[in-house]
Kinemage of the C-alpha trace (Angstrom):
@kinemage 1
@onewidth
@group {chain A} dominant
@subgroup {mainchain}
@vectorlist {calphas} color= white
{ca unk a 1} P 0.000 0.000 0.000
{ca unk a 2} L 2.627 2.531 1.005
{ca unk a 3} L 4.373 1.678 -2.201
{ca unk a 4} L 1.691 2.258 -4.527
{ca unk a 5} L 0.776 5.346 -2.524
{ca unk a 6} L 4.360 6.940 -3.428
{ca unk a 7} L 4.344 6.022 -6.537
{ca unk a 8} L 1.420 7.469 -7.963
{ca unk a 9} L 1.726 10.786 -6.116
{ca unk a 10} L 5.274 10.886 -7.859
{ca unk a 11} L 4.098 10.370 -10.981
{ca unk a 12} L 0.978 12.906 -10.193
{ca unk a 13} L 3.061 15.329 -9.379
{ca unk a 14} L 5.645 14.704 -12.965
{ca unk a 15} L 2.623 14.558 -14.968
{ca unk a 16} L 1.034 18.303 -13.343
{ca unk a 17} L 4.894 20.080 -13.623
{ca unk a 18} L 5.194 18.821 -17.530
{ca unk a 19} L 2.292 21.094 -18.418
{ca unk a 20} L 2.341 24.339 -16.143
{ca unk a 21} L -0.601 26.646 -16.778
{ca unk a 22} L 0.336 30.158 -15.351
{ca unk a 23} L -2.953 32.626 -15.179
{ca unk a 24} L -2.733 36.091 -14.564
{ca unk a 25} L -1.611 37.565 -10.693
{ca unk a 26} L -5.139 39.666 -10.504
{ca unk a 27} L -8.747 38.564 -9.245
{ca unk a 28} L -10.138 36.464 -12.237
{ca unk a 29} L -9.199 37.160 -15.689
{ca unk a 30} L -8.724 34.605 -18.622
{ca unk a 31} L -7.298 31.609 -18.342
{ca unk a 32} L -5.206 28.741 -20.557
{ca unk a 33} L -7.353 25.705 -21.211
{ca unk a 34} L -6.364 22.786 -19.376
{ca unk a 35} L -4.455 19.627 -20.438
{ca unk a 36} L -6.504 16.971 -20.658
{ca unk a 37} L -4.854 14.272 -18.510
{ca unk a 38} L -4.782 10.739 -19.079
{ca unk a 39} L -7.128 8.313 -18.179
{ca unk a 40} L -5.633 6.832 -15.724
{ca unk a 41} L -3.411 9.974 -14.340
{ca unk a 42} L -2.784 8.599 -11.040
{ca unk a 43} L -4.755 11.814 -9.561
{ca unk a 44} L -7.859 10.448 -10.274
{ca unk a 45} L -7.345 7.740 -7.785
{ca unk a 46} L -5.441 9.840 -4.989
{ca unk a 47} L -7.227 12.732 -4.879
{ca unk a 48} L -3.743 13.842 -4.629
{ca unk a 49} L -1.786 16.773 -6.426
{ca unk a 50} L 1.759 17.102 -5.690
{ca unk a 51} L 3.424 20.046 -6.853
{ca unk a 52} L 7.340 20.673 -6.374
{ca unk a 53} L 8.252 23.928 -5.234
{ca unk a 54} L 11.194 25.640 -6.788
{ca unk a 55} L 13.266 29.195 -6.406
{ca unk a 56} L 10.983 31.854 -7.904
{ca unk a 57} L 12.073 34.762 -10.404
{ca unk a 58} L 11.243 37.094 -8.093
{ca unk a 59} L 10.894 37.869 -4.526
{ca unk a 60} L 7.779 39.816 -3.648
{ca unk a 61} L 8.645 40.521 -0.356
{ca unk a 62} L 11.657 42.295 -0.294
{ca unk a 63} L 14.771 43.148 -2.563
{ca unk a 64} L 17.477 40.882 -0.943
{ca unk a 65} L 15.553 38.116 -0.312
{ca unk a 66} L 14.914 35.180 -2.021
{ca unk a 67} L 12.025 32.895 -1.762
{ca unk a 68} L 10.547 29.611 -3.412
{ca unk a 69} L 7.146 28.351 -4.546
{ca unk a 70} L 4.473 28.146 -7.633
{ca unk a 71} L 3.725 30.996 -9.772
{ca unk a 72} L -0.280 31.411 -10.009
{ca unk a 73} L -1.587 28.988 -11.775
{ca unk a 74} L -4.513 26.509 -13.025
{ca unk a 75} L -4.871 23.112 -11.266
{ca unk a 76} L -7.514 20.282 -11.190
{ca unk a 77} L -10.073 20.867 -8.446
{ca unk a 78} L -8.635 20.921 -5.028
{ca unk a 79} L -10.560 22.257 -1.614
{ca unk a 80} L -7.271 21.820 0.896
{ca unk a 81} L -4.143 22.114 0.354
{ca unk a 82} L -0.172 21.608 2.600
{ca unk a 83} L 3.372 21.835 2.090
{ca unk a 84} L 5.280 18.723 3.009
{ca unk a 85} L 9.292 18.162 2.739
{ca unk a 86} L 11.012 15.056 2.969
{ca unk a 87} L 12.702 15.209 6.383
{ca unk a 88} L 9.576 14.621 9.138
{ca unk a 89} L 12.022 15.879 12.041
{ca unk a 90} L 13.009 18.849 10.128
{ca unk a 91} L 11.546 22.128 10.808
{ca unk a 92} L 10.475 24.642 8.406
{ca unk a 93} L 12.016 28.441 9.794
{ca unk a 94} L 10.339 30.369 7.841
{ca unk a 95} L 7.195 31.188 6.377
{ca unk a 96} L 4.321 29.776 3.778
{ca unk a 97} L 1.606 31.472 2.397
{ca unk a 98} L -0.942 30.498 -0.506
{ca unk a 99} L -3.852 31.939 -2.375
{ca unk a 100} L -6.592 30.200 -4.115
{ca unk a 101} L -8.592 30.720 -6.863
{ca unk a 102} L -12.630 30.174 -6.584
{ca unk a 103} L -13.636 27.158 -8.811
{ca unk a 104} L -17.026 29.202 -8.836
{ca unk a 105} L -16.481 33.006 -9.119
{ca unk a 106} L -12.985 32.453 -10.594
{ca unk a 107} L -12.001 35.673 -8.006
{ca unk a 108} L -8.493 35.260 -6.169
{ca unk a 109} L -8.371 34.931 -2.081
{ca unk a 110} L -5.753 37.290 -0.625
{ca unk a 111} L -2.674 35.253 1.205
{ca unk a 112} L -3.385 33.410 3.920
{ca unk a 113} L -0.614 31.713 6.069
{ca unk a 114} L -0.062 28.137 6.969
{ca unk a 115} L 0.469 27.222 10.257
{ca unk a 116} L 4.372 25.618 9.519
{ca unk a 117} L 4.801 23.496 13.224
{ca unk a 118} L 5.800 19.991 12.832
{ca unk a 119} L 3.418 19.201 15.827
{ca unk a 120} L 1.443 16.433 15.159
{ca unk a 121} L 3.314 13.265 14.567
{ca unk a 122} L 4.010 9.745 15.031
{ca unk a 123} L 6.096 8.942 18.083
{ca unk a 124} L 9.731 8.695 17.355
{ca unk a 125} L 10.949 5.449 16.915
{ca unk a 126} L 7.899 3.477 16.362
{ca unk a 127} L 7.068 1.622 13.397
{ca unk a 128} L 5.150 4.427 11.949
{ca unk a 129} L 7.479 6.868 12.248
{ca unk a 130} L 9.990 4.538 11.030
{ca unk a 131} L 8.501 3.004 7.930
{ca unk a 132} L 10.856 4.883 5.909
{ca unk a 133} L 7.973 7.486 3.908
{ca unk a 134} L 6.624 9.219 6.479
{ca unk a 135} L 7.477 12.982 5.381
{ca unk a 136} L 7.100 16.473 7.460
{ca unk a 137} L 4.712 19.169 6.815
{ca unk a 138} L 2.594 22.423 7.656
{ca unk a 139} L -1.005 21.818 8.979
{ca unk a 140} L -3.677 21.457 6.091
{ca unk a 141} L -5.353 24.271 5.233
{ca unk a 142} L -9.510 24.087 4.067
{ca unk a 143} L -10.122 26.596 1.303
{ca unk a 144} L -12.587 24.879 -0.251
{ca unk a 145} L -13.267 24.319 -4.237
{ca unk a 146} L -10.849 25.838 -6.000
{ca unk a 147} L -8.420 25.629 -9.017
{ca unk a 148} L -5.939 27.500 -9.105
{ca unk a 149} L -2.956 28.218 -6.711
{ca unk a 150} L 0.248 30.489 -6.020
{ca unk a 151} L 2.515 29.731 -3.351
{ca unk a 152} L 5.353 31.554 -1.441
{ca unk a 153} L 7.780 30.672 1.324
{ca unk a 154} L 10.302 32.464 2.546
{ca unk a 155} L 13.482 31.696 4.948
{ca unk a 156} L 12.663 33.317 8.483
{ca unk a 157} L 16.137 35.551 8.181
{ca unk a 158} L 15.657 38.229 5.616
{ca unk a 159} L 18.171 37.379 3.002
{ca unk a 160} L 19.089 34.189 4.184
{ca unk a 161} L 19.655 31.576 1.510
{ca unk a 162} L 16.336 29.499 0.069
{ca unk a 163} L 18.602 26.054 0.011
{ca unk a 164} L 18.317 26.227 3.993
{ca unk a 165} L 14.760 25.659 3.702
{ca unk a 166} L 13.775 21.492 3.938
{ca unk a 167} L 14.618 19.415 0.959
{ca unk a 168} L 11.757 18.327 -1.109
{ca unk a 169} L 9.484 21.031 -0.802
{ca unk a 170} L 6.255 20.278 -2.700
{ca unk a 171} L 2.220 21.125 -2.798
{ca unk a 172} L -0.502 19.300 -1.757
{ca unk a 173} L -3.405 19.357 -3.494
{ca unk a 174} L -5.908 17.813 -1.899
{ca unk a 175} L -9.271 16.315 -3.275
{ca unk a 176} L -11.986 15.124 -0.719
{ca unk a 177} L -14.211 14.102 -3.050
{ca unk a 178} L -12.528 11.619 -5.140
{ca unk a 179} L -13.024 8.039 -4.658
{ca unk a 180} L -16.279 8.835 -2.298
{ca unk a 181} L -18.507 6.062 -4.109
{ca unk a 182} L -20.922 6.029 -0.819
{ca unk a 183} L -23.953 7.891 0.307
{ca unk a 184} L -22.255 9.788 3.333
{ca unk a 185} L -24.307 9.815 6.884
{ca unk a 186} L -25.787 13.125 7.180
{ca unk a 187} L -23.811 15.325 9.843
{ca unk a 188} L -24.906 15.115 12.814
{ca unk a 189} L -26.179 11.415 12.739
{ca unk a 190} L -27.131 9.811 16.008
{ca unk a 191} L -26.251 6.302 14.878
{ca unk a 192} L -23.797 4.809 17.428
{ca unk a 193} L -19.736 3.826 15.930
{ca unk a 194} L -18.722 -0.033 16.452
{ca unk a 195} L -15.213 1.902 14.759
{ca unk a 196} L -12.886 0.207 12.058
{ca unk a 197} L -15.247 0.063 8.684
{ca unk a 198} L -13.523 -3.482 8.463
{ca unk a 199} L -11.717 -3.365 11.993
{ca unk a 200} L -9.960 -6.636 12.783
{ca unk a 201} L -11.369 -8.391 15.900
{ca unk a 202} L -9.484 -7.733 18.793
{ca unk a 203} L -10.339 -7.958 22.671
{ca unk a 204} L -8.442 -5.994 24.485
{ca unk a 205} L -10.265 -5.632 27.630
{ca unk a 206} L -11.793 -2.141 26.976
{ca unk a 207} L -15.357 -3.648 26.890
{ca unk a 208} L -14.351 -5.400 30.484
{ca unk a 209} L -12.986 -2.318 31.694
{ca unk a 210} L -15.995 -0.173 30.574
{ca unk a 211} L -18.232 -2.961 32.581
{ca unk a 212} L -16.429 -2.872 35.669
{ca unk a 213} L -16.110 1.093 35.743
{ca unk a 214} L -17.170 2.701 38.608
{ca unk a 215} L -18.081 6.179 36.705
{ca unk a 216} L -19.259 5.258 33.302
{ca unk a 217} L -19.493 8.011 31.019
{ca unk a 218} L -22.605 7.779 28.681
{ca unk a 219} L -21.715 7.143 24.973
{ca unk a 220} L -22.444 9.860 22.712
{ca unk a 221} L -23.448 9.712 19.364
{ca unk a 222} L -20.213 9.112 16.990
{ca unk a 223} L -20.175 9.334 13.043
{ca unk a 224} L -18.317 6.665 11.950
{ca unk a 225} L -15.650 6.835 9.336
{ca unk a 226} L -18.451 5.058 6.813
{ca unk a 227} L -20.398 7.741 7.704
{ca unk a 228} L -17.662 11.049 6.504
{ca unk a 229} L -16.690 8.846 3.561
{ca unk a 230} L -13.317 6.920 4.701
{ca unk a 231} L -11.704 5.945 1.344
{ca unk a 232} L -10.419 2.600 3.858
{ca unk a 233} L -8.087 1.549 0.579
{ca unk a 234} L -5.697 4.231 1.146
{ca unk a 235} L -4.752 3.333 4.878
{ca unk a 236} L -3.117 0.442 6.254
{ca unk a 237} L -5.246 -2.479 7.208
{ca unk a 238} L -3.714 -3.649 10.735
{ca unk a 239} L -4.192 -1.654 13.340
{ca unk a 240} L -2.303 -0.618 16.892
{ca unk a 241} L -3.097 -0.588 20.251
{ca unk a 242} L -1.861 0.725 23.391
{ca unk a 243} L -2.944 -0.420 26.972
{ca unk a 244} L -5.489 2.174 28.165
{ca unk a 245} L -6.498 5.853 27.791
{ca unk a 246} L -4.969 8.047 30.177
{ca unk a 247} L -4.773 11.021 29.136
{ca unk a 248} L -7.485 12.839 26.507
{ca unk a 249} L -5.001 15.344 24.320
{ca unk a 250} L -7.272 18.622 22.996
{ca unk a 251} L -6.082 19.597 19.557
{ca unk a 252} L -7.329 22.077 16.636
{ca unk a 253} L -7.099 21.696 13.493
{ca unk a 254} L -5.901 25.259 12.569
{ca unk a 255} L -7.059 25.052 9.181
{ca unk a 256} L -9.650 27.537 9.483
{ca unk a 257} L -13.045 28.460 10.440
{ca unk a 258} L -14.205 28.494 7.177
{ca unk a 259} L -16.327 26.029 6.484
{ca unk a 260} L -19.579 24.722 7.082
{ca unk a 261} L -21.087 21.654 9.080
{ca unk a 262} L -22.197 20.250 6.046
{ca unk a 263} L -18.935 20.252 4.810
{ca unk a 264} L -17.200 18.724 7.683
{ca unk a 265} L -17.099 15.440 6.355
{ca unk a 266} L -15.373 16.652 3.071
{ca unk a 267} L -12.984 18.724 5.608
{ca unk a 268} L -11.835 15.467 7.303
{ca unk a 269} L -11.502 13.662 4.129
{ca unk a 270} L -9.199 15.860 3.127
{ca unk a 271} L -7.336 15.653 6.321
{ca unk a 272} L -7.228 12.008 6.066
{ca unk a 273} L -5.992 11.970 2.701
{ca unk a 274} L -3.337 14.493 3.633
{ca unk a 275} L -2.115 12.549 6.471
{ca unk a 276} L -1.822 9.562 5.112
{ca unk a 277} L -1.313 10.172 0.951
{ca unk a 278} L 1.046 13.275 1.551
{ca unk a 279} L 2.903 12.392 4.894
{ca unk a 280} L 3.034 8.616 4.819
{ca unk a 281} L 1.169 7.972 8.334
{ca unk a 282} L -0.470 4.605 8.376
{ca unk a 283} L -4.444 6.688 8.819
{ca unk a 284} L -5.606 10.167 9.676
{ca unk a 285} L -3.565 11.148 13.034
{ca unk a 286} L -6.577 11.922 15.189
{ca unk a 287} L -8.780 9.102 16.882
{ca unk a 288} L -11.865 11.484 16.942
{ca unk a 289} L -12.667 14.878 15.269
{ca unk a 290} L -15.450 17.183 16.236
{ca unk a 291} L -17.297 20.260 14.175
{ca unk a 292} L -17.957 23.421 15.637
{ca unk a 293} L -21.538 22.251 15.487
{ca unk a 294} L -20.637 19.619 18.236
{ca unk a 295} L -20.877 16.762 15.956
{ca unk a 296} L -18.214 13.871 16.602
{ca unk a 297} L -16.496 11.703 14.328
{ca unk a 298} L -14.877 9.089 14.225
{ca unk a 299} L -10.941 9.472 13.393
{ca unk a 300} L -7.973 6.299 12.920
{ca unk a 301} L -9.740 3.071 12.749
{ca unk a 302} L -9.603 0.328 15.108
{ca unk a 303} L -12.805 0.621 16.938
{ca unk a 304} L -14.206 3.712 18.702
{ca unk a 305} L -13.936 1.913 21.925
{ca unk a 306} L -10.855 1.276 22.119
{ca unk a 307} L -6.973 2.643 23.023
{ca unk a 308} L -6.527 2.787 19.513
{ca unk a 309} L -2.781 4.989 18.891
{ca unk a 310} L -2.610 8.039 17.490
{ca unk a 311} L 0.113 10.539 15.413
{ca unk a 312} L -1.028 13.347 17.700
{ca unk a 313} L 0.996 14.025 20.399
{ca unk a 314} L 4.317 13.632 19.382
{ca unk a 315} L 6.403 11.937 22.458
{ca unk a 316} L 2.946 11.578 24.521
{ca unk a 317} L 0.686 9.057 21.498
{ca unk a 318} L 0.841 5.605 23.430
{ca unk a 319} L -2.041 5.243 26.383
{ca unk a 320} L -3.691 8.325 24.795
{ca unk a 321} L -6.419 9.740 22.537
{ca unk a 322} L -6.374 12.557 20.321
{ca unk a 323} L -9.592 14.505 19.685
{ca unk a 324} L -9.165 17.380 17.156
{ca unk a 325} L -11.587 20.579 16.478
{ca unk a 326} L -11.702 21.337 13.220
{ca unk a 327} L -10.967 25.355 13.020
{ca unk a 328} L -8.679 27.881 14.445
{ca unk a 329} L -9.150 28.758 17.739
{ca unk a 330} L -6.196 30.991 18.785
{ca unk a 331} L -8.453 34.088 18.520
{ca unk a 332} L -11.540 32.558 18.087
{ca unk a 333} L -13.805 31.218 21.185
{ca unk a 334} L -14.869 27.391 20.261
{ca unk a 335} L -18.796 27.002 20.140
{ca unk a 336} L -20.516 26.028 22.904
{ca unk a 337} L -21.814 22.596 21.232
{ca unk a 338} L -18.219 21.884 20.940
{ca unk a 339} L -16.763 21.951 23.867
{ca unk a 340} L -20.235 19.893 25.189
{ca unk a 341} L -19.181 17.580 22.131
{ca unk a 342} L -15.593 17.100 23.725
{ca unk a 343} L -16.537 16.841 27.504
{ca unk a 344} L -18.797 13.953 26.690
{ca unk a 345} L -16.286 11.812 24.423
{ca unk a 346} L -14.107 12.526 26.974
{ca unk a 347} L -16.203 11.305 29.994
{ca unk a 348} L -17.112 8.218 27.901
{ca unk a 349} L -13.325 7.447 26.970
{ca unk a 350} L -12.060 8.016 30.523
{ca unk a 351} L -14.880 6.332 32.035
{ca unk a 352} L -14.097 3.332 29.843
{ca unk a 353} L -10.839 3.250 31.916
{ca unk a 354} L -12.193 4.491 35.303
{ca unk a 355} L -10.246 7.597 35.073
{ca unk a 356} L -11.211 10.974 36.341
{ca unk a 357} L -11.691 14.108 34.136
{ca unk a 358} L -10.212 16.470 36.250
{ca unk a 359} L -7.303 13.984 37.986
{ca unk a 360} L -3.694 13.802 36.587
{ca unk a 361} L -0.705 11.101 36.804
{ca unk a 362} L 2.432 10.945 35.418
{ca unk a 363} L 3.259 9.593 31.977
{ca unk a 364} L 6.650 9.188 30.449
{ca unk a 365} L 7.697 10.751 26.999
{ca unk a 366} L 8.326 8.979 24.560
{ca unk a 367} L 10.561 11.798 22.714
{ca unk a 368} L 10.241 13.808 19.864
{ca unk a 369} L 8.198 16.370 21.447
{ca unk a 370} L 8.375 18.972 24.416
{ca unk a 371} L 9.985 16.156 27.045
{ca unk a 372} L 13.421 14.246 26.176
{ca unk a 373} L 12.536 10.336 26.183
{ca unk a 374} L 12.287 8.737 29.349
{ca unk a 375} L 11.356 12.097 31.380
{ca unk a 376} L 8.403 11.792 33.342
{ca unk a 377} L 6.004 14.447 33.703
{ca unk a 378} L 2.504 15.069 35.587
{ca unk a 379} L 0.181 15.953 32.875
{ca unk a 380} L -3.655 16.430 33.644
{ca unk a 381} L -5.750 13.575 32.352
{ca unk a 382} L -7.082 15.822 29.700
{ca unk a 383} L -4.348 18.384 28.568
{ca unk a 384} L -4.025 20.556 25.594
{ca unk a 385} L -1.484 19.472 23.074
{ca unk a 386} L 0.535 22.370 24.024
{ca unk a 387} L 1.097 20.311 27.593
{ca unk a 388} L 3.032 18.027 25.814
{ca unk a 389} L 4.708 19.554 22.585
{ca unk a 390} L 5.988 23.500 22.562
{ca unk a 391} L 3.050 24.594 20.227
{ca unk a 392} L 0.210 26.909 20.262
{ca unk a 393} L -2.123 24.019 19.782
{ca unk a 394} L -4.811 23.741 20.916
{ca unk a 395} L -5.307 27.725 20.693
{ca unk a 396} L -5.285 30.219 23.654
{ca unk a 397} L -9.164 30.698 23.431
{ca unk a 398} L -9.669 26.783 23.101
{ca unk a 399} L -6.943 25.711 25.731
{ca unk a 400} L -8.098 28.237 27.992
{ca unk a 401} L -11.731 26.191 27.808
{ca unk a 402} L -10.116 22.955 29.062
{ca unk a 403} L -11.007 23.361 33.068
{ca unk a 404} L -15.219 23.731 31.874
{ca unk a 405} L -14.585 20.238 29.766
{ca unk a 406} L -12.844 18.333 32.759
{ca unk a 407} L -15.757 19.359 35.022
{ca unk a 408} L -18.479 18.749 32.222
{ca unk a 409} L -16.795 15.485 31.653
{ca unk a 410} L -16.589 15.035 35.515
{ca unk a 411} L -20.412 15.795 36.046
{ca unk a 412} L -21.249 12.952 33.377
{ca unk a 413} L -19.522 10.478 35.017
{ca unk a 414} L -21.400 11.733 38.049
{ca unk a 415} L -18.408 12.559 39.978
């Protein structure tokens, strides 16, 4: 699978640079006619456009400084988009911005930044992170349907030199819709998760555990990944498992607020695809995702119910669950429905595991992130991402939310 994966987004991305299509730098205008593309152009099954970034004619943002990227041009239909470089433990110092053009009104968007922290990861040194593809990259960014593009990034040092920017700089171009050949659960859908689409059977005590709990959370409702459209051909089909949830990690996406509920399911589609397609994880790095209309849903496969591991918290993924809002929420307050969302996944997971929403207990890093490997650290039993890797994630408005979800969480478990 991971074979076929890199191949096809290699040859996507040889097949898109042989036929460039510049269009003109204002809002609209005309524009060449496209190539038609083969049949079988390897982009019709991804979803995936990879586009290599290279040293641009011009700098636009100041006289002695030098930048790389894509002039503005024409693509195939795209509604989120990354930059990913080879090296996953490399950083990118500097900065990346985009604009998109409306696949609609054909009108430009004005740059808009992407958020360039290699935060969310798999662990260092486990077989995910060590499977030889896995690549780094800047957060996804939603911008809905589009096609066209420019791109810019810059070296944080004015002047400095582009070649000490990461190796292998390319665009992702990212698809949600393609190979959706289901009738996707309407957001919002109170049909319980079993998890896993075609999860592997695997008893690992977590139904035991959730019988013998002293403070079981109620289950809330959970789209499963049948229900936002899970192309399950593109991940890997075993799964892994750690021993328990103990600690709930708060994330957000910081791909935007722009979108709507309805288009949630496309939004983590695109995720997923990014993840896994563009940076060589094994699935989507999240186990659970929830809109800002409080909806839940269901993230890597391996069954809802269970300690199913992550590439979210670098250092801090084993014994741990990752639950993601999709949006930006450094400036912006979350919605009420979400944070209700989040304290009652939470309250069910912990509760699963007899552990208490607003307790703590030491875990051990397993490096790569904000604590060497081996360190030990208190953490509380649900942190923000930030408690475990030196990011602004989960957002100052959203993190500073966190003490209302252990005590909502707390009051379901009626504690």
């Amino acid at each position: 699978m991971r074979a076929f994966i890199a191949s096809t987004v290699g040859v996507t991305c040889a097949a898109a640079l042989a036929v460039p299509l510049v269009v003109p730098l204002g809002t609209g205008g005309a524009v060449a006619a496209p190539v038609p593309r083969s049949a079988t152009a390897p982009a019709e099954v991804t979803g995936v456009q990879s586009l290599a970034l290279a040293p641009l004619a011009t700098s636009v943002r100041s006289s002695d400084g030098e930048e790389v990227g894509l002039p503005a041009r024409e693509t195939e239909p795209f509604s989120l988009l990354g930059v990913v470089w080879a090296d996953p433990e490399e950083e990118l110092h500097g900065g990346v911005e985009v604009r998109t053009r409306d696949a609609e009104s054909g009108t430009w968007s004005g740059w808009q930044p992407l958020d360039t922290h290699t935060d969310h990861a798999p662990d260092a040194g486990s077989a995910e992170a060590d499977g030889g593809e896995v690549r780094g990259g800047t957060a996804p960014l939603w911008v809905g349907a589009s096609d066209g593009v420019q791109v810019r990034v810059w070296p944080e040092d004015a002047g400095a030199p582009v070649d000490g920017l990461p190796e292998g700089l390319t665009l992702e171009l990212i698809d949600p819709d393609t190979g959706v050949g289901i009738e996707v659960e309407r957001a919002g859908s109170t049909a319980p998760a079993t998890g896993g689409g075609d999860a592997q059977s695997s008893d690992i005590g977590s139904q035991s555990a959730a019988a013998s709990s002293s403070y079981p959370g109620p289950r809330p409702p959970i789209t499963t990944r049948a229900g936002w459209g899970a192309d399950e051909s593109l991940r890997e089909s075993a799964f892994a498992y750690t021993d328990m949830v103990k600690t709930v990690f708060v994330h957000h996406t910081a791909g935007g607020n722009n979108y709507s509920c309805s288009e949630a399911p496309a939004l983590i589609r695109g995720i997923y695809r990014y993840h896994v397609v563009s940076q060589g994880w094994r699935d989507v790095g999240y186990n659970f995702f929830v809109d800002k209309c409080g909806t839940i849903y269901e993230g890597r496969a391996g069954g809802v119910d269970k300690p199913v591991q992550g590439a979210h918290t670098a250092g801090f993924n084993h014994n741990s669950m990752g639950v993601a809002l999709l949006g930006s929420y450094g400036d912006t307050a979350p919605p009420a429905k979400a944070l209700d969302a989040v304290a009652q996944l939470t309250a069910w997971k912990l509760g699963l595991h007899n552990l208490n929403p607003k307790g703590s207990r030491n875990r051990t890093s397993m490096g790569g992130g904000l604590y060497a490997k081996g360190v030990t650290v208190k953490m509380d039993n649900v942190s923000g991402h930030r408690d475990g890797f030196s990011t602004e994630c989960p957002g100052q408005k959203l993190y500073a939310q966190l003490p209302t979800v252990r005590s909502t969480a707390a009051k379901l478990q009626g504690r």
